[in-house]
KEKE-346062 format. One record per residue (C-alpha): y, z, x; residue in three letters. Coordinates in steps of 0.001 Angstrom, whole numbers, plus 524288, in hexadecimal, padded with zeros to 5 digits. Layout:
<recs>
YZXALA
...
</recs>
This chain:
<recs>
60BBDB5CDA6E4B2UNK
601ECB50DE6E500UNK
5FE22B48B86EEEAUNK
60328B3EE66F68AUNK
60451B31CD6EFAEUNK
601B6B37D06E341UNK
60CD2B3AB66D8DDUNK
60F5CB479B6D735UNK
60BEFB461A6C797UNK
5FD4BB42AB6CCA6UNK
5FE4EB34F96C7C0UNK
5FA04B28F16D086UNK
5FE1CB28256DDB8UNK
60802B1E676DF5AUNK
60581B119A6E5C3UNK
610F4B12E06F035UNK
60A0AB1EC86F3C8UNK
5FC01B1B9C6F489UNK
60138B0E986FD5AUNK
6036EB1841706E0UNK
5F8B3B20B970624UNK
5F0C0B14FF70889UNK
5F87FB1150713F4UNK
5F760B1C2571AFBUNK
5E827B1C97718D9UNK
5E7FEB0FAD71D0EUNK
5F1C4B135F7296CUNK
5E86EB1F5672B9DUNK
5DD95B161572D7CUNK
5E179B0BD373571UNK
5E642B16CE73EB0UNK
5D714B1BA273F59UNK
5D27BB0C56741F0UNK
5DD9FB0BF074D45UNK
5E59EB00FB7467EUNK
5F30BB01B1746B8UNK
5F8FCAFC17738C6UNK
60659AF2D373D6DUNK
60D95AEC9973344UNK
60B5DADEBB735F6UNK
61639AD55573C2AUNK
61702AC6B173B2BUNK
61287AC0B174560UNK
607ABACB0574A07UNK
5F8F3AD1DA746E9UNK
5F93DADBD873D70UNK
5EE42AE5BD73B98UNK
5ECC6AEB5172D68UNK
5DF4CAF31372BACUNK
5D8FDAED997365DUNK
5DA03AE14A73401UNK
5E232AD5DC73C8DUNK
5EB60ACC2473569UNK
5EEF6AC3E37404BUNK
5FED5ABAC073D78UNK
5FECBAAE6074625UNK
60B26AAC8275026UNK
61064A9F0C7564DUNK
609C3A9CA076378UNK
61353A93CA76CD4UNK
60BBAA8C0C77627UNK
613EFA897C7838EUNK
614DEA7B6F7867BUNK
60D04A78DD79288UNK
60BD8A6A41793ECUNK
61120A63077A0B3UNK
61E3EA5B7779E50UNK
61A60A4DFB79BACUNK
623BDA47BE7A6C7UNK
61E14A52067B01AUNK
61140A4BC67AE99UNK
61599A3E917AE22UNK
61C2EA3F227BB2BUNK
60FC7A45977C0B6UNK
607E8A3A377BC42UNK
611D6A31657C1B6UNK
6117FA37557CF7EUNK
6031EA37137CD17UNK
60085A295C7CAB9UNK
60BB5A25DB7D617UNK
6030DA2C387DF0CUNK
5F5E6A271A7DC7CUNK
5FD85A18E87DCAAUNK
6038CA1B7D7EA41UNK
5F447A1FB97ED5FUNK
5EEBAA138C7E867UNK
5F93EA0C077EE80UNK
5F527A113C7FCD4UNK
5E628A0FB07F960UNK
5E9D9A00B77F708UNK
5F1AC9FE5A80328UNK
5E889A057680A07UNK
5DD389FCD9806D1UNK
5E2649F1B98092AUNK
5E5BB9F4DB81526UNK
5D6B49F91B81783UNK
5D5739E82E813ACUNK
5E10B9E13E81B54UNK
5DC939E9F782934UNK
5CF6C9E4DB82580UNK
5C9249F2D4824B1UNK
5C1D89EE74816EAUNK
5BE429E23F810A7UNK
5BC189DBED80530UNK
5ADE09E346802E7UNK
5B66F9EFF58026CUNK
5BE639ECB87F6F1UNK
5B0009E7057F112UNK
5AA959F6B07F1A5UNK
5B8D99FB237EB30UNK
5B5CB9F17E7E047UNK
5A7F89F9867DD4CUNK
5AC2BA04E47DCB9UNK
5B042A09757CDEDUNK
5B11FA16127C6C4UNK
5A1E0A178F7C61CUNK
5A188A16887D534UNK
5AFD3A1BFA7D9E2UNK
5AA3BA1E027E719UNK
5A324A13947E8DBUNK
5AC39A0C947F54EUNK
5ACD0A19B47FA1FUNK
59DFDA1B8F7FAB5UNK
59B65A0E08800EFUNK
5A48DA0F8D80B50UNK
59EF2A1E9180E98UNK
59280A1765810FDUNK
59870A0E9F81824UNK
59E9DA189B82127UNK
59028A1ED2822B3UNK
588B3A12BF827B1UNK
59413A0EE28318BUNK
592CAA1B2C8373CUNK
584DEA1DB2839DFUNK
585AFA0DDB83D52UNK
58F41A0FCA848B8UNK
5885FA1A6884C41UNK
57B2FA136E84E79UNK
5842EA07AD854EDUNK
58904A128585F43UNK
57C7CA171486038UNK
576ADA07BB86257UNK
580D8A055886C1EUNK
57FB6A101487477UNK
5713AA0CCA8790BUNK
56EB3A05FD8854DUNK
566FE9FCC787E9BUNK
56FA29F7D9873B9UNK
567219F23486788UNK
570F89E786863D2UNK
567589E5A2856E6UNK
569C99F256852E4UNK
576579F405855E2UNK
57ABE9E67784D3AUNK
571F09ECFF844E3UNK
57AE59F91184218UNK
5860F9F084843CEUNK
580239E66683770UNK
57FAB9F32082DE3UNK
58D8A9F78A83135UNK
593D79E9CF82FE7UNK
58B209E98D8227EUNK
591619F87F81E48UNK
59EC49F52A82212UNK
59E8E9E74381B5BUNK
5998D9EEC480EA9UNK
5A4709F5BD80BC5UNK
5AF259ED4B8121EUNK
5B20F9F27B81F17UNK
5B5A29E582826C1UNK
5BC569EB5A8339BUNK
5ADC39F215835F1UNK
5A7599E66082FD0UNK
5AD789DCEA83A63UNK
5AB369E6AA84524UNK
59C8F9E61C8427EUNK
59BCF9D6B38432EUNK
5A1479D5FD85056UNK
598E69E1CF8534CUNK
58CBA9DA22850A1UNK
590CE9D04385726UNK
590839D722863CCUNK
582C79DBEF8606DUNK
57D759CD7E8619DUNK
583219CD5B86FEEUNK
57D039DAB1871A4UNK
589D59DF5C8783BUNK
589E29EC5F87A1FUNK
5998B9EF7B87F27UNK
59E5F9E656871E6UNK
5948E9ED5A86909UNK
599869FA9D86DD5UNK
5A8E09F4EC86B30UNK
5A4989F05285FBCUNK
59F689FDB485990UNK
5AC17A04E585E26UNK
5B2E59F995855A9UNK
5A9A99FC3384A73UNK
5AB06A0ADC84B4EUNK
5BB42A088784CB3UNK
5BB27A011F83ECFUNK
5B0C7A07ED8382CUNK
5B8D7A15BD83A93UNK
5C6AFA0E5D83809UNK
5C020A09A78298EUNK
5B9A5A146282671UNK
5C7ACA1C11828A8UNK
5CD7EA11C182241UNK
5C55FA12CE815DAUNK
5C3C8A224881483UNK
5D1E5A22AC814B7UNK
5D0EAA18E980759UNK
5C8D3A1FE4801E3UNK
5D0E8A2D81802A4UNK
5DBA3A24607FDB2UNK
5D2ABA212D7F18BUNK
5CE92A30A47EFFFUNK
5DD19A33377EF59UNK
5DF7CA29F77E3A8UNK
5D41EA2D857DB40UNK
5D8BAA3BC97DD60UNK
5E640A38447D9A6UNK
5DFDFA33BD7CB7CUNK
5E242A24087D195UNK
5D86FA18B07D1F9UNK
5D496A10667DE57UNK
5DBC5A02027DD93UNK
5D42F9F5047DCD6UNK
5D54C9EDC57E88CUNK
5D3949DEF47EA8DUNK
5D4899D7C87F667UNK
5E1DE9CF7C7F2CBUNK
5EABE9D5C57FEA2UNK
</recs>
């Protein structure tokens, strides 16, 4: 009998069976290597020999966006907010103006200040707050002496009248002039009632105007601007 994929006349194999002699060589081979041979399916990777024939699939892409009207009402509530915010800061400082807290020089710094210097009223007024301090201080300090020194007392008494004229701050501004006053008598008891005044008006302005300036904070943190203001109320 002859072999296997030969014909039995010991002619030439034929080609049906030496297909699959070579396929199971083949077979025999990639078994060694540790591929597996799959028939390959639409849609998938398919392995032939070693080598990788990759198919492309569809991707779909979940649609994560934010609903449009979602985000417009947020913006809406937003910008209501920041409005209502400005509208307080507004009323606010003009009430700082009509119970004659600040003056005109106030609204003078608000007008210098611009996006190259957004602190700039902020700054002025902190050094404002620093030299009426250590000022009433030394005034205390002036008045508690047996021996007053009028001179140097109207002295310290000049420079804060000068710092709270500066940046607007009348109430303190008018207490100093009748303060100085006083110091030409070289009356002792009024000088002592007049620094309690001074101190009384410095602290209520300097509450006053830190509680602004939170106000402002709040609006530039809310994405808002600071209004103009113009002394037409």
């Amino acid at each position: 009998m002859g072999k296997r994929g030969e014909r039995s006349d010991g002619g030439v194999p034929d080609a049906d069976s030496a297909r699959k002699k070579e396929g199971r060589k083949q077979n025999r081979k990639a078994g060694k290597r540790g591929i597996k041979r799959v028939s390959p399916t639409p849609g998938a990777s398919s392995v032939s020999s070693g080598h990788t024939t990759q198919t492309s699939t569809p991707t779909l892409t979940p649609n994560v966006g934010i609903c449009p009207s979602l985000s417009l009402k947020r913006n809406e509530g937003k910008n209501m907010e920041v409005g209502q915010m400005q509208r307080q800061w507004v009323d606010y400082t003009k009430s700082l103006f009509l119970e004659g807290f600040l003056d005109g020089q106030f609204l003078q710094l608000q007008q210098l200040q611009d996006e190259n210097n957004p602190d700039f009223v902020v700054e002025v007024v902190s050094l404002f707050f620093e030299d009426s301090e250590r000022l009433l201080k030394d005034l205390t300090f002036a008045l508690d002496q047996k021996g007053v020194d009028f001179k140097k007392v109207d002295a310290h008494v000049h420079q804060l009248k000068g710092s709270s004229s500066s940046i607007g701050a009348q109430r303190v501004k008018n207490a100093c002039i009748a303060f100085r006053n006083f110091c030409e008598e070289q009356n002792t008891d009024a000088c002592l009632r007049c620094l309690q005044q001074v101190k009384q008006e410095y602290c209520l302005v300097k509450n006053k105007l830190e509680t602004l300036f939170r106000l402002e904070q709040q609006i530039v943190a809310a994405g808002g601007s600071i209004p103009m203001m113009e002394l037409g109320f």
